[in-house]
C-alpha positions as CSV (number, residue, x, y, z in Angstrom):
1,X,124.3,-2.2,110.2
2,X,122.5,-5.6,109.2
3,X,125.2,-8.3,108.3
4,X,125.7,-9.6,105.1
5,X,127.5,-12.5,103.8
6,X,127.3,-14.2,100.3
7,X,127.8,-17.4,98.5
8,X,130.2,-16.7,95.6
9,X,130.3,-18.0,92.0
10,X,132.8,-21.1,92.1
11,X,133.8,-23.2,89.0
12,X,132.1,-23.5,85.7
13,X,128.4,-23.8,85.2
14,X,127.0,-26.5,85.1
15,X,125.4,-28.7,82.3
16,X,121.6,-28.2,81.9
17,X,119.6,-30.5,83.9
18,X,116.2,-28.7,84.3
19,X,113.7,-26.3,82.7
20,X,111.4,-24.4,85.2
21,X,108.1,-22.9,84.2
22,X,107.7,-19.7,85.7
23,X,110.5,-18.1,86.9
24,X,109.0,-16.0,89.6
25,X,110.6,-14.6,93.1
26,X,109.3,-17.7,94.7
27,X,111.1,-20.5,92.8
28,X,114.6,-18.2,92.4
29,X,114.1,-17.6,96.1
30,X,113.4,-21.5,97.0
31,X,114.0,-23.8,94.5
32,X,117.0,-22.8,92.6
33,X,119.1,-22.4,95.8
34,X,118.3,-25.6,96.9
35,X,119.5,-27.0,93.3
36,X,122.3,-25.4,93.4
37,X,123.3,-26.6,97.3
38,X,122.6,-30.3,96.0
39,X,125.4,-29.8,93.2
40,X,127.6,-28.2,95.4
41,X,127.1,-31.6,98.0
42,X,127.2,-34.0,95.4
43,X,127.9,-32.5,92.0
44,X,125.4,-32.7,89.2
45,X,124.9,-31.7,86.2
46,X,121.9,-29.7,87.0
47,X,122.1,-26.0,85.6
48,X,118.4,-24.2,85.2
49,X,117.0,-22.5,82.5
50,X,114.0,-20.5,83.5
51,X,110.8,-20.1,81.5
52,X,108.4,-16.8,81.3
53,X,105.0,-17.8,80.0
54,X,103.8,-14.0,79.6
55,X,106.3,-11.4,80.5
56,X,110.4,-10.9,79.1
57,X,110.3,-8.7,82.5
58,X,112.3,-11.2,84.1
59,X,114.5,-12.1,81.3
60,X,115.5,-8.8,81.0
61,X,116.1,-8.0,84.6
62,X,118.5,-10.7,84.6
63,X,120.7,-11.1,81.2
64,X,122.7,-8.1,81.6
65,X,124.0,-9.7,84.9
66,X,124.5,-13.5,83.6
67,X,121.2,-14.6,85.1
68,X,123.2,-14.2,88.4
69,X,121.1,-13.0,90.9
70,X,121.2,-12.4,95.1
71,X,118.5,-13.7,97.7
72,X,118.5,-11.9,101.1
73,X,116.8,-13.6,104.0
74,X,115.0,-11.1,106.1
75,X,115.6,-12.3,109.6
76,X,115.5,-10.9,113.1
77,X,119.4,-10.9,113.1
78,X,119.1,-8.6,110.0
79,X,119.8,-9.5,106.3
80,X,122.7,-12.1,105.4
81,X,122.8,-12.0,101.2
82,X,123.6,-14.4,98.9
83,X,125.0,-14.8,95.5
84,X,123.0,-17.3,93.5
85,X,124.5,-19.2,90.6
86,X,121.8,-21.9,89.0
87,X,120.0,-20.1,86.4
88,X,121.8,-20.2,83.2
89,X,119.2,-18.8,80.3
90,X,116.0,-17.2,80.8
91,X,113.6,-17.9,77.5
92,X,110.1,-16.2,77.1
93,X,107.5,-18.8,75.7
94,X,105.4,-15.8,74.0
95,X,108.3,-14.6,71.9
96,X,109.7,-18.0,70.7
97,X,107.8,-21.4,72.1
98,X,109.5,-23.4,69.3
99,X,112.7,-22.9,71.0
100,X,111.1,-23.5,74.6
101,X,109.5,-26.9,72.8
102,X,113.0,-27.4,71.7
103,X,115.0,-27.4,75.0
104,X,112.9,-29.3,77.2
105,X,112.8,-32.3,74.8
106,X,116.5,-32.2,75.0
107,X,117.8,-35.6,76.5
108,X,119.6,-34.3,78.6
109,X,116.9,-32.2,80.3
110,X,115.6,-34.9,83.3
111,X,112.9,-32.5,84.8
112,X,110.8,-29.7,84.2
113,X,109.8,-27.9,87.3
114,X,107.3,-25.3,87.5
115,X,105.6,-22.8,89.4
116,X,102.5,-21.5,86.9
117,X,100.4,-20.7,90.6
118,X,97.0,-22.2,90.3
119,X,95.4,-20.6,87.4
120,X,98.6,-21.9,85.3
121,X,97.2,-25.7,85.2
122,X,94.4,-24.2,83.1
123,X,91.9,-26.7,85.0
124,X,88.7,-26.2,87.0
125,X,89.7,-25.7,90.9
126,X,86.5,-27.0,91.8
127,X,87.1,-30.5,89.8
128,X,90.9,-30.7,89.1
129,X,89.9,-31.6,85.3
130,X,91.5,-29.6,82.7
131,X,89.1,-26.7,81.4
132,X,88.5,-27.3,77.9
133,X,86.7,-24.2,77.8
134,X,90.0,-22.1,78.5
135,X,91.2,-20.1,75.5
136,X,94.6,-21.3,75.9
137,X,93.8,-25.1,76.3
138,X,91.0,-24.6,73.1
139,X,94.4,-23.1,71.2
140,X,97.0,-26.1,72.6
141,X,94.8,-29.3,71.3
142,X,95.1,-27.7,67.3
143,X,98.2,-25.7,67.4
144,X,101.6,-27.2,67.7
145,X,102.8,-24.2,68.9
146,X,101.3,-23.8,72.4
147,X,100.6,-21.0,74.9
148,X,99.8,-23.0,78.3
149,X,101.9,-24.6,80.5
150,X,100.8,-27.7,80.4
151,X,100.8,-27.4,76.4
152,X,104.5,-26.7,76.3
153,X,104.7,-29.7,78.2
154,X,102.6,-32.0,76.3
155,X,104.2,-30.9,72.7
156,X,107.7,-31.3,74.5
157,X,106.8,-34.9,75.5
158,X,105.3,-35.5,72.3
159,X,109.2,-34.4,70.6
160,X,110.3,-36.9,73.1
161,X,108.5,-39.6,72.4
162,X,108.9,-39.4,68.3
163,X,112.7,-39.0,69.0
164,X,112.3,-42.6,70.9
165,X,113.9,-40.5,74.4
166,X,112.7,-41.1,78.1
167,X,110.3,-38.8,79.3
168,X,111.1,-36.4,81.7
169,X,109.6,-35.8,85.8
170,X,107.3,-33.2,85.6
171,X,107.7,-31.5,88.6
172,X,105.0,-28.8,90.0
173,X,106.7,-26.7,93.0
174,X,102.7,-25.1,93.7
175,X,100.7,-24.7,96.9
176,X,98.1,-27.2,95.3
177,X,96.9,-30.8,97.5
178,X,98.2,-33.2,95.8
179,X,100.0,-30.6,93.1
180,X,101.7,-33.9,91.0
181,X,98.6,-35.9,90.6
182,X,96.9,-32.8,89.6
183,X,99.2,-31.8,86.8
184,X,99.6,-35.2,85.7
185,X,95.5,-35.2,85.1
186,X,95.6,-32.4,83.5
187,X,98.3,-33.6,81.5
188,X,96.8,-37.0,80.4
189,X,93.7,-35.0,79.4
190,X,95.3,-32.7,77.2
191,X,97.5,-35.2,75.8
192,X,94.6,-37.8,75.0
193,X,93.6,-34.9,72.9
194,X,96.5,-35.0,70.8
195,X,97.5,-38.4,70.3
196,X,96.4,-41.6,72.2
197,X,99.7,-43.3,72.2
198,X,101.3,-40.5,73.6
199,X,98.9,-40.3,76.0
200,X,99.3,-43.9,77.0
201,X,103.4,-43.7,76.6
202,X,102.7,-40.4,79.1
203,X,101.1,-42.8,81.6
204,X,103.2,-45.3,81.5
205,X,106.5,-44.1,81.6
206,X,106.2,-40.4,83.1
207,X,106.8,-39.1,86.4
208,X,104.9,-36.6,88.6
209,X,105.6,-36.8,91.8
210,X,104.1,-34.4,94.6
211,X,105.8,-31.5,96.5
212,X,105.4,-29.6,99.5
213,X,106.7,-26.3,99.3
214,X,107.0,-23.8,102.0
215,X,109.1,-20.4,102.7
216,X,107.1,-17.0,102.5
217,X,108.6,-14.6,99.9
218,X,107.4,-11.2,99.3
219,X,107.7,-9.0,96.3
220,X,111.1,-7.5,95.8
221,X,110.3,-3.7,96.4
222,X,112.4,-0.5,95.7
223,X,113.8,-0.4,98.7
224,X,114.7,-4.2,98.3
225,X,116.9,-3.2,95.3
226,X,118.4,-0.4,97.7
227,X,119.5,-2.4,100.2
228,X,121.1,-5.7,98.2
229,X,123.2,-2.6,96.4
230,X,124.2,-1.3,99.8
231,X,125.3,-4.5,101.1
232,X,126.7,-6.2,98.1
233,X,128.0,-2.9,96.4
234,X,126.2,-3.9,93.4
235,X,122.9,-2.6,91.5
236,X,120.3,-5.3,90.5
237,X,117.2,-5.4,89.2
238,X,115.9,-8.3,90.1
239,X,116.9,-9.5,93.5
240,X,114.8,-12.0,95.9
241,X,113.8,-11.6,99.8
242,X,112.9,-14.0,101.6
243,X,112.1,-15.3,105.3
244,X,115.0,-17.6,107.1
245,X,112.5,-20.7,107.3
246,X,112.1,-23.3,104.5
247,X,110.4,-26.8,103.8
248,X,110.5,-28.9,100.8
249,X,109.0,-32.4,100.8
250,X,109.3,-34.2,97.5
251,X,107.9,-38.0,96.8
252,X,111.3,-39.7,95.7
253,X,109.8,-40.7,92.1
254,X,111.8,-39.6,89.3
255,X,112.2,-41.1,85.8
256,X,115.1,-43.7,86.4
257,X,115.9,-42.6,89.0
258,X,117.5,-38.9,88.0
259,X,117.3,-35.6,90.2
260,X,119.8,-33.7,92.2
261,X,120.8,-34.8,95.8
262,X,118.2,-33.0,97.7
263,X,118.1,-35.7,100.4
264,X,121.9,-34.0,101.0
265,X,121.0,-31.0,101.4
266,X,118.0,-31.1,104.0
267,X,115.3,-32.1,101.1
268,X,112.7,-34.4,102.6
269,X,112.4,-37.4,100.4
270,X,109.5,-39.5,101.4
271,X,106.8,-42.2,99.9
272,X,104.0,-40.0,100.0
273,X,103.6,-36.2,100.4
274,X,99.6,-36.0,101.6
275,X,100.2,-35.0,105.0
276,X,102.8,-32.7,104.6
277,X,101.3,-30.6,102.2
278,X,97.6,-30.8,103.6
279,X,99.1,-30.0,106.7
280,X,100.8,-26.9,105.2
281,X,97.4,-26.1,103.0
282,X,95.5,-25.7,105.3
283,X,97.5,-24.5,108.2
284,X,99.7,-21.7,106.4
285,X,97.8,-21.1,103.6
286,X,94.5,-21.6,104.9
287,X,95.3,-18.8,107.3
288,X,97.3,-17.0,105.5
289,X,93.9,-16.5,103.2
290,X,92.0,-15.6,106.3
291,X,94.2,-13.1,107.3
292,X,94.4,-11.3,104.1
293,X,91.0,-11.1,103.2
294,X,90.2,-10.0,106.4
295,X,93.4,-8.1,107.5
296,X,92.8,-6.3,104.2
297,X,89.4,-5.2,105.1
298,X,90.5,-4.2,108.6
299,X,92.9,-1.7,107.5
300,X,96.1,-3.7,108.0
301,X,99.2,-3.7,104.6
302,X,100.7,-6.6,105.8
303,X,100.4,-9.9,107.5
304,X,102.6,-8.8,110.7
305,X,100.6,-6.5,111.1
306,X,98.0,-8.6,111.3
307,X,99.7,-10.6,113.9
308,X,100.1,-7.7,116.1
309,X,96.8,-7.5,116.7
310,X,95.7,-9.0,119.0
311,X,92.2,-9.5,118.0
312,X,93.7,-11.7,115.3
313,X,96.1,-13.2,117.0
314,X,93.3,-14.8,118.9
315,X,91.4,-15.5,115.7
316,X,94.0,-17.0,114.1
317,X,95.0,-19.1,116.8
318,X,90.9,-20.2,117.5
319,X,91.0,-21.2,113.6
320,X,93.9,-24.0,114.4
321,X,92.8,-25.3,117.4
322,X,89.0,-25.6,116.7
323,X,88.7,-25.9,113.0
324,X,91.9,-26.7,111.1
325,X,94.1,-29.1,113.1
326,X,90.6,-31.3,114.0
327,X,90.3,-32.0,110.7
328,X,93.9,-32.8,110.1
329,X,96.2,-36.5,110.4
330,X,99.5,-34.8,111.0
331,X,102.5,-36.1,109.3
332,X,105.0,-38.5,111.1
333,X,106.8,-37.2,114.0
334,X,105.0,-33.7,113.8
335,X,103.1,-31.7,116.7
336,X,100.5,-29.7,115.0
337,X,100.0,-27.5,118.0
338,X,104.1,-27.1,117.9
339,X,103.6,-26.4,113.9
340,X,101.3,-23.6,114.5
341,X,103.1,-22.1,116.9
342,X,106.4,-22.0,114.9
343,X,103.8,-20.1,112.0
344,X,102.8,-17.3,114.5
345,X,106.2,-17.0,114.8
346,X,106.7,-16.3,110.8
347,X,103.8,-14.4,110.2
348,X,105.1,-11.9,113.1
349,X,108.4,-11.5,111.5
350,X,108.1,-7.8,110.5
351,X,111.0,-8.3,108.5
352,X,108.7,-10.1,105.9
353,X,106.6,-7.1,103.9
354,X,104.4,-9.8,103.0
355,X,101.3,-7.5,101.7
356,X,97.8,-9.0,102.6
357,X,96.9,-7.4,98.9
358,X,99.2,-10.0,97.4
359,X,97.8,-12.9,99.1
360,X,94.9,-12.0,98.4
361,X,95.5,-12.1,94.6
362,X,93.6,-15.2,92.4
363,X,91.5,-15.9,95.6
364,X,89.1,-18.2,93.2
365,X,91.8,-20.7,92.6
366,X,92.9,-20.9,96.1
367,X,90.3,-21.2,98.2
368,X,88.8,-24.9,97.2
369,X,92.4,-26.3,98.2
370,X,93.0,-23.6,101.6
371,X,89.9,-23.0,102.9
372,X,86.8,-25.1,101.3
373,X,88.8,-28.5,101.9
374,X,88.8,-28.0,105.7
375,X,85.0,-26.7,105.8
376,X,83.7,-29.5,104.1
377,X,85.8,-32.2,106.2
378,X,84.2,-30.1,109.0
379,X,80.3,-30.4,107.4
380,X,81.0,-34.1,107.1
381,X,82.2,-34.5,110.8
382,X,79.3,-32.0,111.9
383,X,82.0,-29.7,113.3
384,X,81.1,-25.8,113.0
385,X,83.5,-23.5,111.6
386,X,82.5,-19.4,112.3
387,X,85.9,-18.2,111.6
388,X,86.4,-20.7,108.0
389,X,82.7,-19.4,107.3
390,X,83.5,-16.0,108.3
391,X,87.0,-15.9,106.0
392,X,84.7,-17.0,103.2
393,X,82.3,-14.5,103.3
394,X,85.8,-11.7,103.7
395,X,86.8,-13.1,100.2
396,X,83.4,-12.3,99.1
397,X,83.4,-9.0,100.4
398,X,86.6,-8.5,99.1
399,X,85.9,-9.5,95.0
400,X,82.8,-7.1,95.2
401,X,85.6,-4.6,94.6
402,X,85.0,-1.9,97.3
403,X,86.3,-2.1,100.5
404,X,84.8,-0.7,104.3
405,X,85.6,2.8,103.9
406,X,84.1,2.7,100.0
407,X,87.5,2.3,98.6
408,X,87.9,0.6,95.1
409,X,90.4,-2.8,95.9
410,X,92.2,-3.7,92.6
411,X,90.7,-7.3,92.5
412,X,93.4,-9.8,90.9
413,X,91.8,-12.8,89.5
414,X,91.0,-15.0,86.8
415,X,87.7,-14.8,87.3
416,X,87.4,-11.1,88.8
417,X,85.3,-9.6,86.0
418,X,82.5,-12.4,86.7
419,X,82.9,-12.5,90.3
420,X,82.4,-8.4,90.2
421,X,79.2,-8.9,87.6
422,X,78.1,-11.5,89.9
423,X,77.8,-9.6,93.3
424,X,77.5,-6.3,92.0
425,X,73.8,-7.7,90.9
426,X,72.6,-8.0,94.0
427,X,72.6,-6.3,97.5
428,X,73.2,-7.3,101.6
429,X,73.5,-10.7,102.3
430,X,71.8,-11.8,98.6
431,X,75.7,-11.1,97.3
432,X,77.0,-13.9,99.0
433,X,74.1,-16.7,98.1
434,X,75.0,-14.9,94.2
435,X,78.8,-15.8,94.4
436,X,77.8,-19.1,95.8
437,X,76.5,-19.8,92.6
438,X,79.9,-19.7,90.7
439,X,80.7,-23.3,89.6
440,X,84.2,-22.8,89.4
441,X,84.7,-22.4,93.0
442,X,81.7,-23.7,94.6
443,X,79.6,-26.8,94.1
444,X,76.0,-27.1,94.3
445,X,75.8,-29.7,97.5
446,X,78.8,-27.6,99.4
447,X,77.2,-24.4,98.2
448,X,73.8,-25.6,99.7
449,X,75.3,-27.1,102.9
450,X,77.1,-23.4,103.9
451,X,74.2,-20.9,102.5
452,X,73.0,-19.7,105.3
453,X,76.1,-19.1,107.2
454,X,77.7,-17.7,104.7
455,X,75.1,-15.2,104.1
456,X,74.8,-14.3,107.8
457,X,78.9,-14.0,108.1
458,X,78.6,-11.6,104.9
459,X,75.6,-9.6,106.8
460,X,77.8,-9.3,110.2
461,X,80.9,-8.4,108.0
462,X,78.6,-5.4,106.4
463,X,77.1,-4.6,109.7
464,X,80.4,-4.4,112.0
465,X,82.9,-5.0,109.7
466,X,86.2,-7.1,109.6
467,X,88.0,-6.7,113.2
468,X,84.6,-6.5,115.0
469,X,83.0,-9.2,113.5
470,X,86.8,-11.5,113.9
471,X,87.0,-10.8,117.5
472,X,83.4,-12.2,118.2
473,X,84.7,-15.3,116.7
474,X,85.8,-18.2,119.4
């Protein structure tokens, strides 16, 4: 039988010290262990209350056992489980965003984290400006009671500021390049909106520094639930899993001065986060992508089973060496080569359900920062890039809504009912030069500079489909 071990409930709670945004698996599986490792190395007081923007799901999954909750690692030695002890409220913005307002302009709150994905910045992915088109945003700039993310965070700062308190580091935990300077755009353009000096008072004295987050978490499944109560001889509802591996890189920039010791507990601290998370970007996540859209299409549930095969395995591995890691500066003291190695590795670990149908979701927001970054460094440096091109045209093939065998896919995205109206126009290799067309992932000089490849990949993907036209890659 798998081991098990845990981490028990020690002392009092802690003080509140943060307010996350988007309380999801990955941050109660990442983020909140790590916080609560840095009190128990240094103290703190640095207690969590979590944030729904939609959904009480969570909330309600975890009240009934004092927002106490277990994350088992899914390792090759079998699962070790362990008590975690950092949330200490869970509120749901929808139901009450007065009282969400309320709590992080508390002084005593010194960040607000947050893991909204992409489509929670409310901002164009092919620009990084805030999209004052969204419903949400159009709502936020007139209503003191917001719906967004970055609207709770602007009316918070806003309390903050008339109250004559510090502001507090705003602190994204998303796969996004450069995820602090983005929010804080998107911030300061939202803000300017509602009141100049706050906007200016925002710029001056706020903090947004940029992360680097890595550790592959899949949805908690039935059997998830079964096995946590079999080891831990409790029932929850709302466990975590989650892979042994994990990286967090922060920029040490923090309004004066305040965060929990994470430079104690195996945090790395540094001046600027750029290669670190461009490195993971486009390494993990850029394949990652690449194997869901096309794993997906081939047939395959999950990405180690994707890495079984060897047809992809040799894809995957083509994609570092020849288009990814050329156009790359890796980070101090780090092997790329060594790096990608060390990510087969992961994305073998059959332990890790990690379905290619969930990576796949909100494609349209991803793929600018995964996969589009690398191909245009590539255009400019006139290196080609068949299996990029190739894992472009697979996401195209994959929003059109059917799949090889005629299948409906349940497309998951922002923008799924335009992207379906947009390809479902037209027919053969026409879809592709239609989805190329969609501003909000593709500009007009990239979108002219890949046309034709595109539209030939998309033609070879209809023609052979996925695995055959993957293994004459490289």
């Amino acid at each position: 039988m798998p081991a098990s071990s845990t981490m028990a409930d020690t002392g009092n709670r802690p003080g509140i010290g943060i307010v996350h945004l988007g309380l999801g698996a990955f941050f109660r599986a990442f983020g909140v262990p790590w916080i609560c490792e840095a009190m128990q190395a240094e103290g703190g007081d640095w207690g969590i209350v979590g944030v729904s923007l939609r959904s009480p799901k969570v909330r309600d999954a975890l009240k009934p056992q004092g927002f106490i909750y277990t994350a088992m690692e899914l390792g090759p030695e079998g699962e070790i489980c362990r008590t975690i002890n950092g949330v200490q409220d869970v509120l749901v913005a929808p139901e009450d965003p007065g009282a969400v307002i309320s709590i992080m302009a508390d002084p005593d709150v010194k960040i607000i984290s947050l893991t909204v994905t992409e489509k929670g910045y409310c901002h164009n992915p092919a620009t990084g400006k805030l999209d004052l088109d969204h419903a949400d945003i159009r709502s936020d700039i007139v209503e003191a009671l917001p719906k967004s993310a970055p609207g709770l965070i602007v009316r918070a700062l806003q309390m903050r500021h008339a109250a004559g308190h510090a502001p507090f580091t705003v602190l994204s935990c998303d796969n996004l390049p450069e995820n602090g300077k983005l929010i804080r755009g998107v911030i300061l353009d939202l803000s300017r909106r509602i009141d100049a000096d706050l906007a200016a008072w925002i710029a001056e004295d706020g903090c947004f520094p940029s992360t680097m987050v890595d550790r592959i978490v899949p949805a908690t499944k039935s059997a998830d639930i079964d096995c946590v109560k079999f080891l831990t001889g409790r029932y929850e509802a709302a466990p975590v899993v989650h892979e042994p591996f994990r990286q967090w890189v922060v920029e040490d920039e923090f309004v004066g001065g305040q965060r929990p010791a994470f430079d104690a507990v195996g945090v790395q601290m540094v001046a600027d986060v750029a290669p670190f998370e461009h490195m993971k970007l486009r390494m993990l996540n850029g394949t990652h992508s690449s194997m869901a859209y096309l794993g997906y299409l081939a047939g395959h549930e999950t990405i180690s089973q994707v890495a079984e095969d060897r047809v992809f395995e040799k894809f995957v591995k083509y994609l570092w060496t020849e288009e990814i890691i050329p156009a790359l500066k890796p980070p101090p003291d780090v092997d790329l080569q060594d790096y990608a190695g060390h990510l087969f590795i992961r994305y073998a670990n059959s332990s890790i359900r990690h379905l290619t149908w969930q990576i796949a979701m909100d494609g349209s927001q991803k793929l600018p920062q995964r996969i589009l970054s690398t191909l245009s460094d590539n255009i400019a440096a006139g290196r080609k890039s068949p299996g990029l091109i190739l894992a472009v045209a697979a996401w195209m093939r994959y929003v059109g809504g059917v799949d090889e065998k005629g299948a409906p896919i349940d497309v998951r995205d922002p923008l799924s009912e335009l992207l379906h109206t947009v390809s479902g126009n037209e027919k053969g290799g026409d879809k592709a030069l239609a989805l190329l067309g969609v501003r909000e992932v593709f500009s007009t000089d990239f979108a002219t500079a890949i046309e034709p490849r595109v539209k030939s990949a998309y033609e070879r993907l209809l023609t052979v489909g996925a695995r055959r036209a993957v293994g004459e890659i490289g």
